[in-house]
N, C-alpha and C positions, 0 to 999 in steps of 0.2 A: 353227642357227648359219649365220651368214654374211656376210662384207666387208660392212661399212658406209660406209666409205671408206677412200681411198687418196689417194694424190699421184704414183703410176704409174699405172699402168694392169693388167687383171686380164684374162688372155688366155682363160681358162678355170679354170674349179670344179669342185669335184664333194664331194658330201658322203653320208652316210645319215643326217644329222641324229640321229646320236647318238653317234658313235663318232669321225667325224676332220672336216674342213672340210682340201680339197686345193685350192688353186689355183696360177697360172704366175703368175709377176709378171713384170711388164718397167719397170722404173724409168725416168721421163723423166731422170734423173740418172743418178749412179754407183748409188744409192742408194734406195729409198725407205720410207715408212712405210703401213701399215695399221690399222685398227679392224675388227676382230671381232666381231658379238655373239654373246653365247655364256650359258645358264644359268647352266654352273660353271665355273671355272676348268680348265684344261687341263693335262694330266698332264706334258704333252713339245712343243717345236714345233721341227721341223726345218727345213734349208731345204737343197735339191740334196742330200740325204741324211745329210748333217751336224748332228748337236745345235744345237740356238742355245742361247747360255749365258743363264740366268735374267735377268739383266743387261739385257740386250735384248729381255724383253717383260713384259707386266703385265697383270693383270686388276685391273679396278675390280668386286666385288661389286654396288656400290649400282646401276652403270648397266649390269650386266652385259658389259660390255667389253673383250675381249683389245687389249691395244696392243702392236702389233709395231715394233722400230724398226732401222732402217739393214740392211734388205731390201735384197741384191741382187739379179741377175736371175736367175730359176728357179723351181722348184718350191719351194714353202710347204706341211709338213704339221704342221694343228695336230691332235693328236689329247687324245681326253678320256677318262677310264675306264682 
């Protein structure tokens, strides 16, 4: 797993490539979005230690893909399993 793109910027990561993908965002706006890739789909993703509601992110199967959307600035934990 790991960012494939953004429209921020990604200040640092850190993964074990099985269990979560951690990074800082910093949104050139109020705002920003992410692409993830990822095998499966992800159980939970937070962001500054708060739920994000299902609403605001999605996996595509086919391209394996998390999309995270309207990221403010802080820590993003996507975990899986």
């Amino acid at each position: 797993m790991y960012v494939t793109g953004t429209n921020g910027e990604i200040l640092s990561a850190s993964t074990d490539n099985r269990t979560y993908l951690r990074f800082r965002n910093d949104p050139l706006g109020g705002t920003s979005q992410a692409k993830v890739y990822a095998a499966e789909a992800p159980v939970a993703v937070s962001v500054n230690g708060d739920p994000m509601p299902a609403s605001a992110w999605s996996y595509d199967s086919g391209e394996q893909v998390v999309m995270l959307e309207n990221l403010p600035v802080g820590t993003v934990l996507v975990r899986f399993r």
